[in-house]
matplotlib code that plots the C-alpha trace (Angstrom):
import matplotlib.pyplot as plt

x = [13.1, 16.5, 16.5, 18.3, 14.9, 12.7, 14.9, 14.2, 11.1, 9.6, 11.6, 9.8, 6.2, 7.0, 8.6, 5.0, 2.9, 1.9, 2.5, 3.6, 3.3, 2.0, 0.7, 1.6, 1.6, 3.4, 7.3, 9.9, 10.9, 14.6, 14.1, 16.9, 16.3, 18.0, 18.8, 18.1, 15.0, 11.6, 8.5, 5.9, 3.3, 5.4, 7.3, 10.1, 12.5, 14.2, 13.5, 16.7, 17.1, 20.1, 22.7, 21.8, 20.1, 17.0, 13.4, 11.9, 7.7, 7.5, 4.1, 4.4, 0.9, -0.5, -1.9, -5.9, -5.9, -5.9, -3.0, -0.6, 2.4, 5.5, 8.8, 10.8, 14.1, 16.1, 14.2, 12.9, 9.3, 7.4, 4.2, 2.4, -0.5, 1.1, 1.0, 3.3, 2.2, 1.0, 2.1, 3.6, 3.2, 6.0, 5.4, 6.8, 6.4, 9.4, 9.8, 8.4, 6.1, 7.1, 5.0, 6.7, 5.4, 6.4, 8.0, 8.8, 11.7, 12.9, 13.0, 15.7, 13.6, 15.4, 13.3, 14.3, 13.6, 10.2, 12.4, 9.1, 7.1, 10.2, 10.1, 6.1, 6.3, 4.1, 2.4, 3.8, 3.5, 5.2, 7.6, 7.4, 9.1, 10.2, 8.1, 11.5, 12.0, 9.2, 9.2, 5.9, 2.4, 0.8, -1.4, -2.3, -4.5, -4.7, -7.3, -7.7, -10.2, -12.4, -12.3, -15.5, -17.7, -21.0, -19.9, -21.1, -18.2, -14.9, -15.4, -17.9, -14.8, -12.8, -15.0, -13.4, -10.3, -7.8, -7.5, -8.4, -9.7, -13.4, -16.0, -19.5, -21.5, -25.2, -28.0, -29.0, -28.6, -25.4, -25.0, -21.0, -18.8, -17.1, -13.7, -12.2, -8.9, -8.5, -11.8, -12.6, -9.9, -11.4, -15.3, -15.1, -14.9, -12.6, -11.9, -8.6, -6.9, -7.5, -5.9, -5.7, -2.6, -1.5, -4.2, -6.7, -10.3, -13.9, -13.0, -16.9, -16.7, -13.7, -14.8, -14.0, -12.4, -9.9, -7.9, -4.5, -3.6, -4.5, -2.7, -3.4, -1.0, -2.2, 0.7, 1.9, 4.8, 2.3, 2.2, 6.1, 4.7, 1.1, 1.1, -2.1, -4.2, -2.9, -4.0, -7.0, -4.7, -4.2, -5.9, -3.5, -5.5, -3.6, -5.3, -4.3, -1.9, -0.7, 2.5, 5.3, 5.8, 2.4, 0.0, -3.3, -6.1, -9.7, -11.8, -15.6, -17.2, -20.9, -22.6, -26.5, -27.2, -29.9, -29.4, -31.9, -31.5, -30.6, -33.2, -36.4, -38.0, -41.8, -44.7, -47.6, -51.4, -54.3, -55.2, -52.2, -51.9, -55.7, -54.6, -52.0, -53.5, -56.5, -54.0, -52.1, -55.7, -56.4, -53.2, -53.5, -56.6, -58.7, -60.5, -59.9, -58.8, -60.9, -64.8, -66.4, -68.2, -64.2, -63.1, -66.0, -64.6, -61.0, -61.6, -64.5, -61.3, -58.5, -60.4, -62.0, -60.3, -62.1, -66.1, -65.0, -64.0, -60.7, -62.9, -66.2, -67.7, -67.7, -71.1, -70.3, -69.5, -67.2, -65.1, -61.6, -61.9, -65.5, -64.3, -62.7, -66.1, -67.8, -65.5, -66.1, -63.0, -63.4, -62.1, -59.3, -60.0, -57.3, -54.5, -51.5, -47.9, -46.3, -42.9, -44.0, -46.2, -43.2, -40.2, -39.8, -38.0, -34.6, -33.3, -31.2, -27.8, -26.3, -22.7, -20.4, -17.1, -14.8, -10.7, -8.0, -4.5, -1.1, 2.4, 5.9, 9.2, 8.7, 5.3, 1.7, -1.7, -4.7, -7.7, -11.4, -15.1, -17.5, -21.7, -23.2, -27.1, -28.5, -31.9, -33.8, -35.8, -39.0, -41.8, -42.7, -41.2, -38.0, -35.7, -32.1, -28.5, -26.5, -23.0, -20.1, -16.3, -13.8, -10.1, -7.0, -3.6, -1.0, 3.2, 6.2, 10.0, 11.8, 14.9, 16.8, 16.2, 13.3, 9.9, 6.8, 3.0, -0.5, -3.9, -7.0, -10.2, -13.9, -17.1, -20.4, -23.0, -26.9, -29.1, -33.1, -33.0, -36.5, -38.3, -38.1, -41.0, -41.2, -41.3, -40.1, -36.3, -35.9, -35.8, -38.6, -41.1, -43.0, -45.7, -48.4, -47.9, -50.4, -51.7, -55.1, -54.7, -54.7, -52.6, -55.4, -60.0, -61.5, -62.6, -58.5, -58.1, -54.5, -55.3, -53.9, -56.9, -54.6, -54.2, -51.8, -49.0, -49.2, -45.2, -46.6, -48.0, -45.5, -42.9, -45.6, -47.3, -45.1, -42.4, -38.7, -34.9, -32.3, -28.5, -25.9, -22.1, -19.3, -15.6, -12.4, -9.3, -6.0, -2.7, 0.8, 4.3, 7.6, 9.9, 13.6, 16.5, 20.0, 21.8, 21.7, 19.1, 18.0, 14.6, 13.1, 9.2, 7.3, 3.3, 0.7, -3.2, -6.3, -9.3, -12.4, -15.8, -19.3, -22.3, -26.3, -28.8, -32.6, -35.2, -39.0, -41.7, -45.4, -48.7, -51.3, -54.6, -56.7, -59.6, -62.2, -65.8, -67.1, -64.3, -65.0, -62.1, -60.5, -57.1, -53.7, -51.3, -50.1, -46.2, -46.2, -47.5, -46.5, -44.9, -41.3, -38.0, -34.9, -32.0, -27.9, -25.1, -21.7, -17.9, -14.7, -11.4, -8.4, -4.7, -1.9, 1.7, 4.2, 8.2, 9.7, 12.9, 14.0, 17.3, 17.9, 21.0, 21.4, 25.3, 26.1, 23.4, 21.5, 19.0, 18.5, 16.0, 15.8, 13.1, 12.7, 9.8, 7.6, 4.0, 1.2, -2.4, -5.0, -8.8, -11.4, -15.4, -18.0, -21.6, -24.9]
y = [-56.3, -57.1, -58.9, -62.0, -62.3, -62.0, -64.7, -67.0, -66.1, -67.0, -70.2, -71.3, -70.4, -72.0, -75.2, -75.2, -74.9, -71.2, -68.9, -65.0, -63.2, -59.5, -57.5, -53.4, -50.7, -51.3, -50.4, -50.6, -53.8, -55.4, -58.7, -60.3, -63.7, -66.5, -68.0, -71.5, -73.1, -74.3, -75.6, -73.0, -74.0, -74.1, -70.9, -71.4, -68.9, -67.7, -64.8, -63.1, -59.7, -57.3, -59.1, -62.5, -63.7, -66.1, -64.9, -67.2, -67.6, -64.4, -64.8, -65.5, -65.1, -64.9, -61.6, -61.4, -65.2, -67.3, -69.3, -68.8, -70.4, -69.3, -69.4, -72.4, -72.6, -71.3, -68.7, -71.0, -71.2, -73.5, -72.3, -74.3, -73.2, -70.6, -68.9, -66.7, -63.3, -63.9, -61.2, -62.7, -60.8, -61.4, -59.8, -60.1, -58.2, -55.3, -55.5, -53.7, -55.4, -56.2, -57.5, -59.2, -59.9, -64.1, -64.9, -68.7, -68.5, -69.1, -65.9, -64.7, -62.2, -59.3, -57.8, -54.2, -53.0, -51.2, -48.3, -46.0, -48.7, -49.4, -46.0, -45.9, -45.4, -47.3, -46.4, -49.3, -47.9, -44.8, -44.3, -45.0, -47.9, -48.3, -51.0, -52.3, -52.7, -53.8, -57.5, -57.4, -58.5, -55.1, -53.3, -49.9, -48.4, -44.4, -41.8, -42.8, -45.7, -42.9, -40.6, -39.6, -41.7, -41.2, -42.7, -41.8, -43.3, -44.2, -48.1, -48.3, -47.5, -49.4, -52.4, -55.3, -52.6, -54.3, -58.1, -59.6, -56.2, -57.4, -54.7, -54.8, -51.5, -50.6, -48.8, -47.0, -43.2, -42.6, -46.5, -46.7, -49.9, -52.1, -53.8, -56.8, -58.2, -61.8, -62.9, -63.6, -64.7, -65.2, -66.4, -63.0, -61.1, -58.4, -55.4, -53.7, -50.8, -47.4, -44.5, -41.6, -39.8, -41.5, -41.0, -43.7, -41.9, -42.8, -44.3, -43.4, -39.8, -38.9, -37.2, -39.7, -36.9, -36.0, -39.3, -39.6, -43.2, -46.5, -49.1, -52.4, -54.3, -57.8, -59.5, -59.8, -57.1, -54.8, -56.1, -54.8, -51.5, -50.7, -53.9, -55.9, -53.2, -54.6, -58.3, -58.0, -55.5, -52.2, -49.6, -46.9, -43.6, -40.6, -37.8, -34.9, -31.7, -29.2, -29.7, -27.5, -25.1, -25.3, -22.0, -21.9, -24.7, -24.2, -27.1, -27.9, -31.2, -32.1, -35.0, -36.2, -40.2, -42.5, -45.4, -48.7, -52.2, -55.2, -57.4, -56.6, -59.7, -60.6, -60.8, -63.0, -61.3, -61.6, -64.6, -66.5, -65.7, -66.7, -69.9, -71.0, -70.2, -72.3, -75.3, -74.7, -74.8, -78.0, -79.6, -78.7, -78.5, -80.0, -77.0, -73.4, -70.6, -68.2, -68.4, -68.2, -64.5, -63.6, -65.5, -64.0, -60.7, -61.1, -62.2, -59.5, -56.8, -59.1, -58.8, -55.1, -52.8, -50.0, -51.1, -53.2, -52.2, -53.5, -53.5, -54.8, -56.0, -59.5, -61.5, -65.1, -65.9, -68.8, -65.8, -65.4, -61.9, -61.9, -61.2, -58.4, -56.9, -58.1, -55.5, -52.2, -53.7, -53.8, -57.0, -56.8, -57.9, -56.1, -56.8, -54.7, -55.0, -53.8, -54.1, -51.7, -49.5, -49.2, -48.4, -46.3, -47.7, -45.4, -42.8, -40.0, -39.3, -35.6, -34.6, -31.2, -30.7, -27.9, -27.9, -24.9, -26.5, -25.4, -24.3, -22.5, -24.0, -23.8, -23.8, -25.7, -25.4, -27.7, -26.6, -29.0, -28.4, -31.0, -31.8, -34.6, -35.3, -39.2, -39.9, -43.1, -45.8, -45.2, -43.5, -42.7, -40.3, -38.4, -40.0, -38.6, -38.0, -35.0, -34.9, -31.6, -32.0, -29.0, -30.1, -28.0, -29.1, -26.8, -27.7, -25.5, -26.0, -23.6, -25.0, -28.4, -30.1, -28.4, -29.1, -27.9, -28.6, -28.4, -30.4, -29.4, -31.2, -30.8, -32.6, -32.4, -35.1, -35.3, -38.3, -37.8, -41.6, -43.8, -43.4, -46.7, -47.4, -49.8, -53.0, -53.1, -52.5, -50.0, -52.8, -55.2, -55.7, -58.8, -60.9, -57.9, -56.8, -59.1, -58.0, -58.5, -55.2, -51.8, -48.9, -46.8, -47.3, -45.9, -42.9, -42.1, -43.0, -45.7, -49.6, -51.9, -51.3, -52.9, -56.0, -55.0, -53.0, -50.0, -49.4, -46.4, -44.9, -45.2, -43.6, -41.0, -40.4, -41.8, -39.0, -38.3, -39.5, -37.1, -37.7, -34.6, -35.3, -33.0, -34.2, -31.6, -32.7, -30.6, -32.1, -30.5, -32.2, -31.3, -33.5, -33.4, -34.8, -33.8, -36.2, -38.3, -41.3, -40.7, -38.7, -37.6, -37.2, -35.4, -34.8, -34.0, -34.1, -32.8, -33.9, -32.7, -35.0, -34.4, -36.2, -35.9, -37.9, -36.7, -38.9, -38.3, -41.1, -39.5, -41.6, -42.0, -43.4, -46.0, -46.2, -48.6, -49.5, -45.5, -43.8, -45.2, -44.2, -47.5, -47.0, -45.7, -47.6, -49.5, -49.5, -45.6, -45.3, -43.4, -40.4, -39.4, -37.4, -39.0, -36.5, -38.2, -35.9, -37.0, -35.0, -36.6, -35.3, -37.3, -36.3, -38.3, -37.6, -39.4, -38.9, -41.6, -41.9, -44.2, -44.9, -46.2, -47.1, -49.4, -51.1, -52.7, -54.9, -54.6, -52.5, -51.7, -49.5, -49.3, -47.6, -46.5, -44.3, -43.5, -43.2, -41.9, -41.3, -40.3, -40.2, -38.8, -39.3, -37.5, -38.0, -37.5]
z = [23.5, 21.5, 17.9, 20.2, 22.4, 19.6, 17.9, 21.1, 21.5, 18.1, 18.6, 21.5, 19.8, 16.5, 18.7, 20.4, 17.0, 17.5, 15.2, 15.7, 12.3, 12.5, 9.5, 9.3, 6.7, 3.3, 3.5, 0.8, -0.2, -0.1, -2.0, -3.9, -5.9, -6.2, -10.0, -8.8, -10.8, -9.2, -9.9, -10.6, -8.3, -5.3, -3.8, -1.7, 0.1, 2.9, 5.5, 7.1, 8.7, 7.4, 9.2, 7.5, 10.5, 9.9, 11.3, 12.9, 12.4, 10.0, 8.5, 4.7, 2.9, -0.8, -0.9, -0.9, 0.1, 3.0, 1.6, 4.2, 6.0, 8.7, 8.1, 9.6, 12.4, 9.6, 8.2, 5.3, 3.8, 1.1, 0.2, -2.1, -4.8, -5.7, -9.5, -11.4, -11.0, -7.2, -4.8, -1.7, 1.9, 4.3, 8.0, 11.1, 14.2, 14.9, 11.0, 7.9, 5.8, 2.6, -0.3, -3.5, -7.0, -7.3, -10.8, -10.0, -8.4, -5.1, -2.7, -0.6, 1.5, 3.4, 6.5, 7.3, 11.3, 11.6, 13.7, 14.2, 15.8, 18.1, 19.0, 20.0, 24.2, 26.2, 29.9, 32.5, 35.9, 37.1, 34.1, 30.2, 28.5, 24.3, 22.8, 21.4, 25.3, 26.8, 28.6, 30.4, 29.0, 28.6, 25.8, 24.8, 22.7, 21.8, 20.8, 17.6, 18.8, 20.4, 18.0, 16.2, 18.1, 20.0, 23.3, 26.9, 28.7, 27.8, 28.5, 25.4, 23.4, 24.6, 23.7, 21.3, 21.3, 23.7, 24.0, 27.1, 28.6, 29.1, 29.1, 30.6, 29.6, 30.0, 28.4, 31.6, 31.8, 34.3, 34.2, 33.6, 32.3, 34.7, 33.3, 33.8, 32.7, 31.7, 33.1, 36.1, 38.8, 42.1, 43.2, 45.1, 41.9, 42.2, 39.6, 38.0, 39.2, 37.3, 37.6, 35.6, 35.0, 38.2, 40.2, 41.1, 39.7, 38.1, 34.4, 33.6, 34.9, 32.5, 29.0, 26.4, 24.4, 26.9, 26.6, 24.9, 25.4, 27.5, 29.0, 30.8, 32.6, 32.6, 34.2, 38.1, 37.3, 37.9, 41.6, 42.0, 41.5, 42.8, 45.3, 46.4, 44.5, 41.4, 41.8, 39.0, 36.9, 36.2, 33.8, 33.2, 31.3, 30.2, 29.4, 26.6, 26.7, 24.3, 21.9, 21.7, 19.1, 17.7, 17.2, 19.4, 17.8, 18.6, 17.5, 18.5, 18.0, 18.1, 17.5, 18.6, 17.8, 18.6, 20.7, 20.5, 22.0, 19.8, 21.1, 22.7, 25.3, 23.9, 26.0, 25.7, 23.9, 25.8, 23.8, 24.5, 27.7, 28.5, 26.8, 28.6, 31.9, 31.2, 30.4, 33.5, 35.5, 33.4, 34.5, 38.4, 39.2, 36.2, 35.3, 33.5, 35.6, 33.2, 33.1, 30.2, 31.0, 31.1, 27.7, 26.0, 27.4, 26.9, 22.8, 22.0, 23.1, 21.8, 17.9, 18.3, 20.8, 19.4, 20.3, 23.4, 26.7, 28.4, 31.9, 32.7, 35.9, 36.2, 37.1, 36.9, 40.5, 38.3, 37.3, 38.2, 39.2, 40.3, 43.8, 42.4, 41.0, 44.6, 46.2, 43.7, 41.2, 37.8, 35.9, 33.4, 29.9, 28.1, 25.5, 26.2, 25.1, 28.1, 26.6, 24.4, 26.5, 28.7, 26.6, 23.6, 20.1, 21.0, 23.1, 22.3, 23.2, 22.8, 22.7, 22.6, 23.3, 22.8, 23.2, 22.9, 23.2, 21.7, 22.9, 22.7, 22.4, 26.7, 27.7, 26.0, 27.1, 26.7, 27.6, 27.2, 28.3, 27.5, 28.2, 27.5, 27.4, 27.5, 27.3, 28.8, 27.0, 29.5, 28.2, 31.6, 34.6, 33.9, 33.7, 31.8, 32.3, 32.3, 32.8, 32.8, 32.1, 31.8, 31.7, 31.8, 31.6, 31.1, 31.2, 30.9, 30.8, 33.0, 31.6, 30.0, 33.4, 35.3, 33.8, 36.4, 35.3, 36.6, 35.8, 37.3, 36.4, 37.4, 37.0, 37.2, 37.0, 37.5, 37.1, 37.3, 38.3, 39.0, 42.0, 44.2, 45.9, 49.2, 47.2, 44.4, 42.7, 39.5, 37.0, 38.0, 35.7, 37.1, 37.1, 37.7, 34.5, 32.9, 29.4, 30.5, 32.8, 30.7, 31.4, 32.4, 33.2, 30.3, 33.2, 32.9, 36.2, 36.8, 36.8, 39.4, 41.9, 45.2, 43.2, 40.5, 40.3, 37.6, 36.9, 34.4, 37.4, 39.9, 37.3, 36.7, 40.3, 42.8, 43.5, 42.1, 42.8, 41.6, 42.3, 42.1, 42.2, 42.2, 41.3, 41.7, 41.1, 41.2, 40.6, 40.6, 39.0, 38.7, 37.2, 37.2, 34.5, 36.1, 34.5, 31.3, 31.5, 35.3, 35.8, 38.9, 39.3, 42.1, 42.3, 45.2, 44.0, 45.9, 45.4, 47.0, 45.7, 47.2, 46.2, 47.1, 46.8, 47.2, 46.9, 47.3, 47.8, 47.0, 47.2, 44.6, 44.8, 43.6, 42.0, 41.0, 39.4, 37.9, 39.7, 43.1, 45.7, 47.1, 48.6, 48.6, 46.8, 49.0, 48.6, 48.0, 51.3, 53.8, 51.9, 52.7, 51.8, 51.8, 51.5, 51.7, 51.6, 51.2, 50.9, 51.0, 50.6, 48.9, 49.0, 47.1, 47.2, 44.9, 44.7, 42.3, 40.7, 37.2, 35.8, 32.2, 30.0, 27.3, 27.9, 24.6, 24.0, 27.0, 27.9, 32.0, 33.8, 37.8, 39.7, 43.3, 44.4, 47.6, 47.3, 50.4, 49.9, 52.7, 52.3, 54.5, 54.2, 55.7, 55.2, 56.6]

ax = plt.figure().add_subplot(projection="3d")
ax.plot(x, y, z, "-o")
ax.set_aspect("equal")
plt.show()
């Protein structure tokens, strides 16, 4: 973008009481005063870039404060409360900071061009574009915001990183993040576009570690490139290589962290809950749902859980669960904390990763394997997360206008997820997990009896689910720069995934009053296998072309390109 646009620009947001000011690193400082006399309290000056013209909105600001103002249509600024001695922060975005130590009088403020941050390239699409000359509404972040962090996937680092990029993540070992720019825009919901170095693929099954640089394209320009695909935006990853003229670097990172939630729900005591049960009988029915042979039960356990029994067999045919006892059922008396019982303080989370990358003054090579190991928050069954990455990207110059390169990628994932029985989903912890019912009969035989259902022992006793994936990918490019400012760019990827899923539904039984036999459990019955197999095959083929020249003061870029993907899925 040209000084003129930024000029016209901050004119608009200043004219609609926004401001634009933008704070960087500390430059040198051009700052000539004017021999006017002021009032000490009150600094005033003017802002102007090296050809005297005003800035518009720069952001003027007493150091360490939040006394603060932007400069005016003609560059000027009045900032009041100000003391001798103060040092004065001028900023404004495509410009060098610039801090000045306030004497009294008036300032004459001379911006210089931040020149390097001009220079930074940005992802858009098929082709790169200058900051100085990007139009479109579009943000990028780069590996610095991942590094040295104990992340599973990249979308936890991406979190609070890129404005209105919105990411959901989750505990759950395998669970990835789902993204979302600038909220949600239909009642259908609908998600951004992500590819990876051009090539639509998993975000979550990426190694954090490999990625050089994000972009998201926010606005509709994004349609004029990737179509209808690109209605929720577009997520553009690029992944590392090699630099030229740099010897071979071997560097190995490791890093094991403990992971715990925020906030934990609280479930009612025995005591409580036997309370507020008795007032709900009051209120419908005029009467306690609890005897008085179970009270005495339920408090005895509640105030010594070491001499009392969490069972007994109930006598009082007044009882709630003398029915229960009638049928060779013991009746609960218990006080567990199954939030507690259920899930552990924290879970682990391993990392390792090892790169080789370098180059000639032709030719660099970057080479990545990584393994990652998450634990899970249950205390029972087995379930983790384990998850493979090995990366190699290698490009070489064959001359000034030739450049050839390959990419290949592959990954492996496993999840030991939760068995599912016939009922009920992975994550429902309902109403049968009163606190009155114990995890196990003081005989070490399961509780639940028919009437309850015992998550610890369907995680335990009630089979396994284990999901396998494999991802290959394979992607060669040659690009081509015959003549000054046009570029030519050709690549075909393969990508062959396959995924299984086994999962194996086993029945436990029941027992009752002294270890008496009662039933199967009910929703882990019948037994079965269930084995899904899947493959699918993806080819995409991309030949694109991109023209840029600046004449005089204006900057042009033209684009033309031909795209053509096939996918085919088998499964069984």
């Amino acid at each position: 973008m040209t000084k003129e646009h930024l000029k016209s620009l901050s004119a608009f947001l200043l004219l609609s009481g926004l401001p634009c000011g933008f704070m960087q690193a500390m430059p040198d400082v051009e700052a000539v005063k004017s021999q006017v006399v002021q009032q000490q309290t009150t600094c005033e000056g003017f802002v102007t870039d090296r050809d005297g013209e005003s800035i518009i909105g720069a952001s003027v600001v007493v150091k360490g404060t939040t006394n603060g103002t932007i400069t005016g249509l003609d560059g000027e600024f009045n900032l009041s409360n100000v003391k001798k001695g103060d040092v004065i922060t001028v900023s404004y975005v495509g410009y060098m900071t610039q801090e000045i130590l306030w004497d009294g009088n008036p300032l004459k403020i001379v911006l210089k061009e931040d020149t390097e941050t001009l220079e930074e390239v940005v992802v858009v699409g098929y082709a790169t574009v200058k900051k100085a000359n990007l139009t479109g509404a579009v943000s990028a972040v780069d590996d610095k915001v991942l590094a040295d962090r104990p992340i599973v996937n990249l979308g936890q680092g991406l979190q609070g990183t890129i404005p209105n990029l919105n990411v959901t993540t989750s505990g759950k070992p395998g669970a990835g993040s789902s993204f979302n720019v600038r909220g949600e825009t239909s009642i259908n919901g609908g998600s951004p576009l992500v590819l990876v170095d051009g090539v639509e693929m998993d975000p979550n099954l990426i190694n954090p570690q490999d990625v050089a640089s994000v972009s998201v394209l926010k606005d509709a320009a994004s349609a004029s490139i990737y179509g209808a695909r690109a209605a929720y935006g577009v997520i553009l990853i690029t992944t590392k290589s090699g630099r030229k003229n740099m010897p071979t670097r071997v560097s190995f990172d490791a890093s094991v962290s403990f992971n715990s939630p925020t906030t934990r729900p609280r479930y009612m005591n025995s005591m409580e809950y036997m309370t507020w049960m008795n007032a709900a009988g009051q209120t419908t029915n005029g009467r306690n749902i609890f005897s008085q042979e179970e009270m005495e039960h339920i408090e005895a356990y509640y105030n010594d859980p070491v001499n009392n029994s969490p069972v007994f067999v109930a006598t009082d045919p007044n009882s709630w669960q003398y029915a229960n006892s009638q049928a060779g059922k013991y009746a609960y008396c218990g006080n567990t904390d199954w939030m507690k019982e259920m899930y552990k303080k924290s879970y682990p989370v391993q990392k390792y990763n090892v790169n080789i990358n370098g180059g000639s003054d032709k030719a660099t090579y970057y080479t990545s394997v990584g393994y990652t190991d998450q634990g899970s928050l249950l205390r029972y069954g087995n379930e983790s997360f384990r998850k493979f990455n090995m990366v190699n990207n290698i490009n070489y110059d064959i001359n000034d206008w030739m450049h050839v390169s390959m990419k290949t990628s592959f990954i492996r994932t496993e999840l030991d997820g939760i068995v599912q029985d016939r009922a009920h989903g992975e994550n429902w912890i309902g109403n049968d997990t009163q606190p009155l019912m114990p995890v196990k009969h003081p005989d070490g035989n399961w509780s639940g009896q028919g009437n309850y259902t015992n998550f610890a022992a369907i995680l335990t006793d009630g089979g396994a689910r284990k999901t396998t994936k494999n991802d290959f990918w394979n992607t060669l490019a040659l690009k081509l720069t015959p003549l000054k400012g046009l570029t030519l760019n050709m690549d075909y990827t393969f990508n062959y995934y396959a995924e299984h899923i086994k999962n194996h539904l086993q029945s436990f039984d029941e027992y009752g009053i002294d270890g008496k036999f009662l039933q199967m459990f009910q929703w882990t019955n019948p037994n079965y296998v269930y084995e899904h197999q899947q493959n699918d095959t993806y080819n995409a083929f991309n030949l694109f072309g991109d023209y840029e020249g600046t004449f005089g003061k204006h900057y042009f870029k033209v684009m033309l390109g031909f795209n053509q993907e096939t996918k085919h899925t088998r499964a069984f």
